[in-house]
MOPAC internal coordinates of N, CA, C and O (Angstrom, degrees):
PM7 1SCF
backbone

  N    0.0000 0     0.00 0     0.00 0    0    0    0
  C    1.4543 1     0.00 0     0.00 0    1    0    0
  C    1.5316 1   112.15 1     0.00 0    2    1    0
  O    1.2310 1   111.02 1   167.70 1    3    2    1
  N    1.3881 1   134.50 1   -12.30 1    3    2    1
  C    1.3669 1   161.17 1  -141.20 1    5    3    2
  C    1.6694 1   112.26 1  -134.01 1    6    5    3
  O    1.2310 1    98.16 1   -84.65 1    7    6    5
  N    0.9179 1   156.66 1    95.35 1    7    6    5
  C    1.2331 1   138.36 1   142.78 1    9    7    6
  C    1.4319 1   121.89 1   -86.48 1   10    9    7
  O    1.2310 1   106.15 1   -34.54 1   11   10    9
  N    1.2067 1   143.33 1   145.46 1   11   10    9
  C    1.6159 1   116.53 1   149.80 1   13   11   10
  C    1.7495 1   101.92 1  -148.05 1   14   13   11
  O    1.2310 1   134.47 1   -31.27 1   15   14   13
  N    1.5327 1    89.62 1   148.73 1   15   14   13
  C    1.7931 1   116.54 1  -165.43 1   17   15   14
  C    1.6772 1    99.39 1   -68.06 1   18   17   15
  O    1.2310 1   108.81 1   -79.04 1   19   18   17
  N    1.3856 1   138.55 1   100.96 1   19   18   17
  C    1.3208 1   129.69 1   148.25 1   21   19   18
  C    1.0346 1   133.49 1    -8.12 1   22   21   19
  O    1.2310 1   127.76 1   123.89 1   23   22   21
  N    1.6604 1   102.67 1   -56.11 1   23   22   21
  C    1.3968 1   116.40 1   169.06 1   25   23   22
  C    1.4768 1   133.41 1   -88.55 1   26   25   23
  O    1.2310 1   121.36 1   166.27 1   27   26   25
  N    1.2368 1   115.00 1   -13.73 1   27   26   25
  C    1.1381 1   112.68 1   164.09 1   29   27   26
  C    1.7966 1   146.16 1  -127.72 1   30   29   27
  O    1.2310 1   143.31 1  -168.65 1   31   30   29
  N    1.4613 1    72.33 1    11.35 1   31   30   29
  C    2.2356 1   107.46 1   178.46 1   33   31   30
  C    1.2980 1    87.90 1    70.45 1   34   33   31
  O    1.2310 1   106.36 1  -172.26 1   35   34   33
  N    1.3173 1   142.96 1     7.74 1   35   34   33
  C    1.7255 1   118.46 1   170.77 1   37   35   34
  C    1.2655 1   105.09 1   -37.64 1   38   37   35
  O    1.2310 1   124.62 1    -7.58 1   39   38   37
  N    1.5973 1   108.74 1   172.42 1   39   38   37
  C    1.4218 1   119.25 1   133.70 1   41   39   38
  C    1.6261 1   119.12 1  -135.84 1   42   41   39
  O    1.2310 1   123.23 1   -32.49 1   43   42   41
  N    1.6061 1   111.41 1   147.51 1   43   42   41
  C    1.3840 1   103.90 1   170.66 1   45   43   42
  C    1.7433 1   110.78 1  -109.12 1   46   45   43
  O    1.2310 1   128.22 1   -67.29 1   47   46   45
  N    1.0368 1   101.79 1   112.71 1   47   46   45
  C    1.8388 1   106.32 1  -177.97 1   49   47   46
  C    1.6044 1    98.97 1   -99.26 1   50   49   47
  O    1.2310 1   126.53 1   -26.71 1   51   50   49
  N    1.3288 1   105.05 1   153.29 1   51   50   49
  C    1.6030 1   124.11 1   171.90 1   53   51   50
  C    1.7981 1   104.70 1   -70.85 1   54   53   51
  O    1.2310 1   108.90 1   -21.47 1   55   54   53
  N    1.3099 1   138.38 1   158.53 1   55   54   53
  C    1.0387 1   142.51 1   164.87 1   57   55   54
  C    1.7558 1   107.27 1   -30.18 1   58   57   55
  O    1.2310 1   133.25 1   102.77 1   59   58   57
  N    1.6494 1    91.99 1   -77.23 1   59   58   57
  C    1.7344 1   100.90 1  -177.29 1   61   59   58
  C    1.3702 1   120.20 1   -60.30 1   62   61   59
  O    1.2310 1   120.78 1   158.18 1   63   62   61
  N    1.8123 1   116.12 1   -21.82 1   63   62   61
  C    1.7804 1    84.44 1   169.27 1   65   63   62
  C    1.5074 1   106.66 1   -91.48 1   66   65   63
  O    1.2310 1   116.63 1  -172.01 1   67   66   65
  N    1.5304 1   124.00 1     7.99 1   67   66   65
  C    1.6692 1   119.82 1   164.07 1   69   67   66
  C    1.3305 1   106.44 1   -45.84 1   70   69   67
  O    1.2310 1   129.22 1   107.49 1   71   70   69
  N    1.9759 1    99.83 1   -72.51 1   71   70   69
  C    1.2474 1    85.71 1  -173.52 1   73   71   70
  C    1.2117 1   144.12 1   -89.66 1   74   73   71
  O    1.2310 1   121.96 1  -173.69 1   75   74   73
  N    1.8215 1   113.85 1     6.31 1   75   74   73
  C    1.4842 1   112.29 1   139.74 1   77   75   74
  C    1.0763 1   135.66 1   -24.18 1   78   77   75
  O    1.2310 1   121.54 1   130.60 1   79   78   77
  N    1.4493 1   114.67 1   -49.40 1   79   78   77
  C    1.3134 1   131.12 1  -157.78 1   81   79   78
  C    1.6672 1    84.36 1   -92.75 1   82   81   79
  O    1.2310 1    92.45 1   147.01 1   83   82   81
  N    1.2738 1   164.48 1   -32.99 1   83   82   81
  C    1.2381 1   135.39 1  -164.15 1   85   83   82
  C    1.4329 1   101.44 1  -109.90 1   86   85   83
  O    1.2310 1   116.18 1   170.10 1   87   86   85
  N    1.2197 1   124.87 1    -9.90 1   87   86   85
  C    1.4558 1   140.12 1   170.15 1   89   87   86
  C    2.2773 1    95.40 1   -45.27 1   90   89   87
  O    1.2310 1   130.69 1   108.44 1   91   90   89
  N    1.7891 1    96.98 1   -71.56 1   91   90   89
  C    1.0589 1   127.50 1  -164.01 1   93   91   90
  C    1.4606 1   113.65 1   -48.81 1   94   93   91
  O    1.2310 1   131.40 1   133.07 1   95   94   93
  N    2.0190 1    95.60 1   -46.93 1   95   94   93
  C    1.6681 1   109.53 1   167.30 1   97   95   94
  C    1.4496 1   110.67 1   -47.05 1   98   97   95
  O    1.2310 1   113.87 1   113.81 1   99   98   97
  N    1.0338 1   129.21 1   -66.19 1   99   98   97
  C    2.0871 1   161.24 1  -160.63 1  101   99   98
  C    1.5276 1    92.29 1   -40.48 1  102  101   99
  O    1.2310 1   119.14 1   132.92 1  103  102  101
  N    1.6596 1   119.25 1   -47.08 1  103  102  101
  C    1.4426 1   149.43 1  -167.24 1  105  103  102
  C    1.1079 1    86.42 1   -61.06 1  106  105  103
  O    1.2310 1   114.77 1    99.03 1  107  106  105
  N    1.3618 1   127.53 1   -80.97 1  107  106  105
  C    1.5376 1   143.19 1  -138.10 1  109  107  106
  C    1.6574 1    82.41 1   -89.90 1  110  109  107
  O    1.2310 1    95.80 1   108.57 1  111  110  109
  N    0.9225 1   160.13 1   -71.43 1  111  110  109
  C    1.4149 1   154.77 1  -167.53 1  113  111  110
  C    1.6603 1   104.98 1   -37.31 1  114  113  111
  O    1.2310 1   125.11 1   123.79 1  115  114  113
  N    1.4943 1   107.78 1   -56.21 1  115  114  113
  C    1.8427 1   105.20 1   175.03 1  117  115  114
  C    1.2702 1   118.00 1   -61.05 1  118  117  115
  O    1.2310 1   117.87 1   151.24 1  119  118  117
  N    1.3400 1   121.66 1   -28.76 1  119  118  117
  C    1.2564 1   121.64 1  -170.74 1  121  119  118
  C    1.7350 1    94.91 1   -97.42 1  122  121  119
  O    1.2310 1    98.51 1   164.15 1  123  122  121
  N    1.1951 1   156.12 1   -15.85 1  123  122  121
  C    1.2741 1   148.75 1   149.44 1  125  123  122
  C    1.5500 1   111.57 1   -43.63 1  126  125  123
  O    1.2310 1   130.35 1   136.63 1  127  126  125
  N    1.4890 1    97.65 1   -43.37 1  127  126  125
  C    1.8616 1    90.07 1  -150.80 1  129  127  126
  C    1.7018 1    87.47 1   -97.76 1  130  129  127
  O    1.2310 1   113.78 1   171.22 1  131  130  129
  N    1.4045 1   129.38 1    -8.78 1  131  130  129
  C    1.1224 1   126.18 1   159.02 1  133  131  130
  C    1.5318 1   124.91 1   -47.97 1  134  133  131
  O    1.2310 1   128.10 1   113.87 1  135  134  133
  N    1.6459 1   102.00 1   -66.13 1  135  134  133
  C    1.6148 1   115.28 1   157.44 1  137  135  134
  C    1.1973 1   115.92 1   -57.91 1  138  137  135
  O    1.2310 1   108.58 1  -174.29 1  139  138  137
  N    1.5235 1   138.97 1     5.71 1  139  138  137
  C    1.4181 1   135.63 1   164.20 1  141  139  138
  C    1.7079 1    96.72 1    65.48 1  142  141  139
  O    1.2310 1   118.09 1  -129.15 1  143  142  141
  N    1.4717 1   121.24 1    50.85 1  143  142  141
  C    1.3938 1   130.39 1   177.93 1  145  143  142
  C    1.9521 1    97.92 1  -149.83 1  146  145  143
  O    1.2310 1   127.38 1  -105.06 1  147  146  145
  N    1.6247 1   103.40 1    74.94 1  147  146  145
  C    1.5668 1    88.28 1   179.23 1  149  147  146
  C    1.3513 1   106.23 1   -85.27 1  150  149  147
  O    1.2310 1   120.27 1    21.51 1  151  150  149
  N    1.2844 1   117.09 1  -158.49 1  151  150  149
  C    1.5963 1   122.60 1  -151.28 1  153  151  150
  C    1.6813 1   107.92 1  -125.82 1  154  153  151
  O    1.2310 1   126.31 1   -54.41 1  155  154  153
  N    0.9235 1   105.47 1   125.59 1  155  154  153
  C    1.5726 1   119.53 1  -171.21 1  157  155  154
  C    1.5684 1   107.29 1   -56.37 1  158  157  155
  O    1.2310 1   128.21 1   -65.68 1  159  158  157
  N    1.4735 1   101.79 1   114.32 1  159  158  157
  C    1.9897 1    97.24 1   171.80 1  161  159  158
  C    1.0749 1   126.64 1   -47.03 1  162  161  159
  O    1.2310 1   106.84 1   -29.33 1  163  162  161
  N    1.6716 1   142.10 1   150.67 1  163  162  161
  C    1.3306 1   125.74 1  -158.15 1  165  163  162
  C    1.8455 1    69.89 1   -92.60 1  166  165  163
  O    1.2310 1   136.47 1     7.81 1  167  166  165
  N    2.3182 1    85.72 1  -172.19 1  167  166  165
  C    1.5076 1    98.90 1   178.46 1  169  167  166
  C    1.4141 1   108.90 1   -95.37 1  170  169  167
  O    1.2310 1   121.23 1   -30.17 1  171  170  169
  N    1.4155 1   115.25 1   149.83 1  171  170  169
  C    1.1700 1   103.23 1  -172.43 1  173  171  170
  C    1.4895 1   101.96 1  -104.21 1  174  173  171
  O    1.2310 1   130.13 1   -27.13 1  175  174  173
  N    1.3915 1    98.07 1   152.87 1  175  174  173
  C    1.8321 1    93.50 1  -172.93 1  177  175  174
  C    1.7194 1   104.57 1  -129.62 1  178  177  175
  O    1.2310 1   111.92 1    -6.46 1  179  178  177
  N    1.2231 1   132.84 1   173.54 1  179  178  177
  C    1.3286 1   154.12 1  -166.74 1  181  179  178
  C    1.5677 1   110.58 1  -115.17 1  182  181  179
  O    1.2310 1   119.38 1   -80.39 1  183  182  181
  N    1.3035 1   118.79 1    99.61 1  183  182  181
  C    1.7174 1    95.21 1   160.44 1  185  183  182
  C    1.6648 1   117.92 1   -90.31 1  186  185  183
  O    1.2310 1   129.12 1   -24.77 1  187  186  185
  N    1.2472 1   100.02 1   155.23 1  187  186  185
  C    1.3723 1   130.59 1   179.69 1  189  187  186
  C    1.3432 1   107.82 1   -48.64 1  190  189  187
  O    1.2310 1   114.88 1   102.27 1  191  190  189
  N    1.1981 1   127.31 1   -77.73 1  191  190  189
  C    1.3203 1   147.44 1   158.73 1  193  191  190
  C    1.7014 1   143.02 1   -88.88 1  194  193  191
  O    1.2310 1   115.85 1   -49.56 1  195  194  193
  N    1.1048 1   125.49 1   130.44 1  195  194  193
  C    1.3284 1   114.36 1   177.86 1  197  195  194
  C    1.8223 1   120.74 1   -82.76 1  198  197  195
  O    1.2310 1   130.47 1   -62.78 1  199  198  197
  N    1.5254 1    97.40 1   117.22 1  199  198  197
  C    1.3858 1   100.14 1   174.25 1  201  199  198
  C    1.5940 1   125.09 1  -113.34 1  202  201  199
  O    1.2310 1   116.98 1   -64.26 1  203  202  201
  N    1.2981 1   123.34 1   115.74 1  203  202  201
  C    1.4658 1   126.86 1   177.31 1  205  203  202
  C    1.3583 1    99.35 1   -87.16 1  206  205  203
  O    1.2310 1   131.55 1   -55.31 1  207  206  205
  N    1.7645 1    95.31 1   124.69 1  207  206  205
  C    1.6407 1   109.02 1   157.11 1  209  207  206
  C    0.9404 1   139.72 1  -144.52 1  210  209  207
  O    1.2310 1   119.65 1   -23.00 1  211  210  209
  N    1.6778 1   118.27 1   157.00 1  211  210  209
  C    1.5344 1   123.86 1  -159.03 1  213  211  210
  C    1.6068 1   106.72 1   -55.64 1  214  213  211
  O    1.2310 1   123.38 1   -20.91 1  215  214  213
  N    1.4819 1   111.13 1   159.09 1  215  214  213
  C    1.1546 1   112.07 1   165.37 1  217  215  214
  C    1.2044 1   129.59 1  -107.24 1  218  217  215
  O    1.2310 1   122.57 1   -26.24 1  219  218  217
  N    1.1606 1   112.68 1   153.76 1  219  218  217
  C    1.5381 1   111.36 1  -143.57 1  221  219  218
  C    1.6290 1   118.33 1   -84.19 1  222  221  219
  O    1.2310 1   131.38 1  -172.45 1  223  222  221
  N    1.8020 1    95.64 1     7.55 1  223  222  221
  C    1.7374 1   106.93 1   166.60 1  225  223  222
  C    1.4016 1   117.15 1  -102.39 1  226  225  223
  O    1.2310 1   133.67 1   121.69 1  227  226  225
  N    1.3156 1    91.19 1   -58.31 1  227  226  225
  C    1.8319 1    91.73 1  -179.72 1  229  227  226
  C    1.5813 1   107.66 1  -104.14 1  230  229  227
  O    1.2310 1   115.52 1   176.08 1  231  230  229
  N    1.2867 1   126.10 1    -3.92 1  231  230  229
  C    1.9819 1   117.59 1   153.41 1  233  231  230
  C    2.1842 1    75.49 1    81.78 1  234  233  231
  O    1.2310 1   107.29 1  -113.22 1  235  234  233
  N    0.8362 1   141.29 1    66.78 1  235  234  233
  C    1.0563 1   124.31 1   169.18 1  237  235  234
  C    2.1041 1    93.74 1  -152.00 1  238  237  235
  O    1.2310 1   124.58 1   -47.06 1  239  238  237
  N    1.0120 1   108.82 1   132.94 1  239  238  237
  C    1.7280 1   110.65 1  -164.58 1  241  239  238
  C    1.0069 1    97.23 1   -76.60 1  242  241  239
  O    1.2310 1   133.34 1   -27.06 1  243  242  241
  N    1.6368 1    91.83 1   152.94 1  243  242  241
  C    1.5592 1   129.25 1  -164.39 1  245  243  242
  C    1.3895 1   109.11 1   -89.31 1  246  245  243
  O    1.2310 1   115.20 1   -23.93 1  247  246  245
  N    1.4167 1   126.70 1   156.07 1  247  246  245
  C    0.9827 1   130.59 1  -164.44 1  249  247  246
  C    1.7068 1    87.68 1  -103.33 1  250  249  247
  O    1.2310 1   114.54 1   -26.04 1  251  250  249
  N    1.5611 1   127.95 1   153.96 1  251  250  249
  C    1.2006 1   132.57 1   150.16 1  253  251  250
  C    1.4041 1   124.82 1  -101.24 1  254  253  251
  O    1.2310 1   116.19 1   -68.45 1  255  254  253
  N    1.0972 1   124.85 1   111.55 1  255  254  253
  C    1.4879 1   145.00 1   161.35 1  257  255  254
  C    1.6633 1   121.99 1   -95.30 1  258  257  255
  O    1.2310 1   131.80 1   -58.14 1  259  258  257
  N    1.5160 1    94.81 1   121.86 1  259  258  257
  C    2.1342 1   100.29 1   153.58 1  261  259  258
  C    1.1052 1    88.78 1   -63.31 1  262  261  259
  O    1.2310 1   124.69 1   -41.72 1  263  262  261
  N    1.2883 1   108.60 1   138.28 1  263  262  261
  C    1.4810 1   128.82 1   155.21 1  265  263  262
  C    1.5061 1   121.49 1   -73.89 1  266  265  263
  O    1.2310 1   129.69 1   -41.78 1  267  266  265
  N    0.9769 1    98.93 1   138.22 1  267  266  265
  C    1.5649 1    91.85 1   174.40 1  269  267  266
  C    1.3367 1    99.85 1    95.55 1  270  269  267
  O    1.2310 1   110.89 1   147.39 1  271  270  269
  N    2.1079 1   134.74 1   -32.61 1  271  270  269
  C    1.4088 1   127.37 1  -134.30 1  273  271  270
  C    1.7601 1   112.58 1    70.00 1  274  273  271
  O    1.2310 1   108.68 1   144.73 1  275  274  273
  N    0.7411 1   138.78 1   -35.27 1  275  274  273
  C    2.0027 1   134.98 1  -145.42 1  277  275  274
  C    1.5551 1    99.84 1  -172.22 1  278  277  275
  O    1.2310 1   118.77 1  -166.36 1  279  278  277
  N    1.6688 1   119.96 1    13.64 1  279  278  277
  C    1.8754 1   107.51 1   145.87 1  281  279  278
  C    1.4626 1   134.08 1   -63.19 1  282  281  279
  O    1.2310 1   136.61 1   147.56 1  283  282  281
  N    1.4453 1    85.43 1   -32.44 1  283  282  281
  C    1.6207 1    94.33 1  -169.66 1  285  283  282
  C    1.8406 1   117.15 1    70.04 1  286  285  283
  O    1.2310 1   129.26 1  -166.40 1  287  286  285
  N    1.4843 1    99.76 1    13.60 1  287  286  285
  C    1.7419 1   112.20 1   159.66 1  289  287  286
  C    1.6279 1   113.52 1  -100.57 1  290  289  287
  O    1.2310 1   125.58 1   -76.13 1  291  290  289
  N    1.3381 1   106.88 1   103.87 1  291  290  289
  C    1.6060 1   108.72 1   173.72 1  293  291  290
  C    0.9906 1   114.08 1   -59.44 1  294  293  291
  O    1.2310 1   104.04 1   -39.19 1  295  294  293
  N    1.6299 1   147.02 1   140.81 1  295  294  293
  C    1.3407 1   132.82 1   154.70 1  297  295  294
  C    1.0447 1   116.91 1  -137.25 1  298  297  295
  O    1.2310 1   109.28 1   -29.46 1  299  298  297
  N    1.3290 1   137.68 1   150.54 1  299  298  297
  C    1.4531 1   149.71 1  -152.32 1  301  299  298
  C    1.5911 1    96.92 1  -104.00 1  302  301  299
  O    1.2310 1   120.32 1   -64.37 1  303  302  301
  N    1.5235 1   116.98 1   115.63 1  303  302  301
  C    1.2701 1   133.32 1   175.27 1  305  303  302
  C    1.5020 1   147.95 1  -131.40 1  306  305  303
  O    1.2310 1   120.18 1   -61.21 1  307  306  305
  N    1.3327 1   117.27 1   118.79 1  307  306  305
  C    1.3969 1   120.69 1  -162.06 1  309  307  306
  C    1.3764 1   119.06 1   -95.19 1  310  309  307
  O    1.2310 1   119.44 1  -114.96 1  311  310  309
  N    1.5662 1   118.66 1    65.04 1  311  310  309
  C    1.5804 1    95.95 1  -179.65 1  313  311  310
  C    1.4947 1   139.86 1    19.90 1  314  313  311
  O    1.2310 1   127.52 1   114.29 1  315  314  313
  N    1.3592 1   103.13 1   -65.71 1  315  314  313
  C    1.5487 1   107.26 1  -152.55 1  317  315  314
  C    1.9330 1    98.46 1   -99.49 1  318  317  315
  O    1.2310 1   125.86 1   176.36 1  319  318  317
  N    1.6470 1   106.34 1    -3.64 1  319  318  317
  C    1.5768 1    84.49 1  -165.71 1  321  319  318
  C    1.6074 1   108.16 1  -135.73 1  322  321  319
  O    1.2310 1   127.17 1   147.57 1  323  322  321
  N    1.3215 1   103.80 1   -32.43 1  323  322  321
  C    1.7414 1   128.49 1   168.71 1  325  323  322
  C    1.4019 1   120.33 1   124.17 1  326  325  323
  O    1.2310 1   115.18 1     2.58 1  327  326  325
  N    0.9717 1   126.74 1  -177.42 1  327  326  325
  C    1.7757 1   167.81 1  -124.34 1  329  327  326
  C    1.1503 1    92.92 1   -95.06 1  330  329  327
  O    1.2310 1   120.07 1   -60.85 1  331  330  329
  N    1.8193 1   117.46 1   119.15 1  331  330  329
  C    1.7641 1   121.30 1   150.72 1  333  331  330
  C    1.8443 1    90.58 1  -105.06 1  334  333  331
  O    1.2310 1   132.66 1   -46.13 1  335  334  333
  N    1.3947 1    93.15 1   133.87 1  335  334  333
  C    1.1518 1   113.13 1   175.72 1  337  335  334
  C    2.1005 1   110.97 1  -116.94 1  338  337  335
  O    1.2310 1   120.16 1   -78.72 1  339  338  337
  N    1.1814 1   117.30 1   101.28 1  339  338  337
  C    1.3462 1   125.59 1   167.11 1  341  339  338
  C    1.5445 1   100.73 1   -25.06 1  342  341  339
  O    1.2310 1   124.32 1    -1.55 1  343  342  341
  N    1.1226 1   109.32 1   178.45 1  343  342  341
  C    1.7093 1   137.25 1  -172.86 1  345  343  342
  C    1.8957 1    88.32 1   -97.36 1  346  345  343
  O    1.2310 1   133.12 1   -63.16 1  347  346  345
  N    1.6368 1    92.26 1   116.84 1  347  346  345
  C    1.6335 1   104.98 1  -173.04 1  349  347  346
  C    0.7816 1   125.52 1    79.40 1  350  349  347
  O    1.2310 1   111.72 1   172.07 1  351  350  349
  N    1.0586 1   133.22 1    -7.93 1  351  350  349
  C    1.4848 1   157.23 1   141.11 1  353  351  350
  C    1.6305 1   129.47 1     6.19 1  354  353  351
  O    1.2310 1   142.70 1   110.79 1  355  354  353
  N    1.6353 1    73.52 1   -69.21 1  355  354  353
  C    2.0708 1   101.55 1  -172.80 1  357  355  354
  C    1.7827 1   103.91 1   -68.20 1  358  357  355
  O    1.2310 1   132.08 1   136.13 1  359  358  357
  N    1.8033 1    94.27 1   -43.87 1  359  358  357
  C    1.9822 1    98.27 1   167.51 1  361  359  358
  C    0.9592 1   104.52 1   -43.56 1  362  361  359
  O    1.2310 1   107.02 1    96.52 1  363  362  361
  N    1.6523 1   141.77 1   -83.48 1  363  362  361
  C    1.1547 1   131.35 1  -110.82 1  365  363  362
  C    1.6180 1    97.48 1  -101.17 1  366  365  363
  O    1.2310 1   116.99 1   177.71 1  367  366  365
  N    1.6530 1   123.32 1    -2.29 1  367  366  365
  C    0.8532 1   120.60 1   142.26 1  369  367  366
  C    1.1169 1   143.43 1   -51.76 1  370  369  367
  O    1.2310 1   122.97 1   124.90 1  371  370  369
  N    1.2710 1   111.92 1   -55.10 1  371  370  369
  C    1.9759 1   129.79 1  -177.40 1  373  371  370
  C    1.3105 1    93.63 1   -86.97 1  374  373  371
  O    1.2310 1   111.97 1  -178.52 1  375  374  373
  N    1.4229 1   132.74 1     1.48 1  375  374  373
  C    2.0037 1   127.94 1   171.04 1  377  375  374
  C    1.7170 1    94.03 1   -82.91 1  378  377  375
  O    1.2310 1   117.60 1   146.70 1  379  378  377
  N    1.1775 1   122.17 1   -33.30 1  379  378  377
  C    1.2674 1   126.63 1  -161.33 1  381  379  378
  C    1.4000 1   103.53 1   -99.21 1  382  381  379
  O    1.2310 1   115.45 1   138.95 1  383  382  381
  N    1.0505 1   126.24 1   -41.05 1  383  382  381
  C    1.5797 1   130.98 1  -176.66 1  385  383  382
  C    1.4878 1    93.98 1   -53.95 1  386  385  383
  O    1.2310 1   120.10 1   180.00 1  387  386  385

């Protein structure tokens, strides 16, 4: 459900542990702003260039989506198989969730 690049801190997550993982964030966000301790926005960064890439099940290119519409986290996406997430990626996701 997990991959991640040695070389480049990616990660490749399956659909369902994506949204595990922002399910889990959503959790920890209510219970922050409950305790009146919310959660610091990640940084948002700019790439240089736009790169489309294969996915790492069916080798057929990923679609890029803002998440959310209005995160301002690009992520590389495969319908049918899941989520390459850049290096910092998964933060500035669950900062925003």
């Amino acid at each position: 459900a997990v991959v991640e690049c040695g070389g480049c801190g990616g990660l490749w997550l399956s659909e369902s542990r994506f949204d595990a993982f922002c399910a889990s964030a959503e959790s920890r966000e209510r219970l922050s702003v409950a305790l009146g301790q919310a959660a610091a926005p990640g940084e948002l960064q700019t790439e240089e260039r736009v790169r489309y890439l294969p996915c790492i099940v069916c080798n057929d290119m990923m679609s890029r989506r803002n998440f959310a519409s209005v995160s301002g986290v690009i992520l590389d996406v495969c319908r049918k198989h899941g989520v390459w997430l850049d290096h910092r990626e998964l933060e500035r996701v669950l900062a925003f969730v």
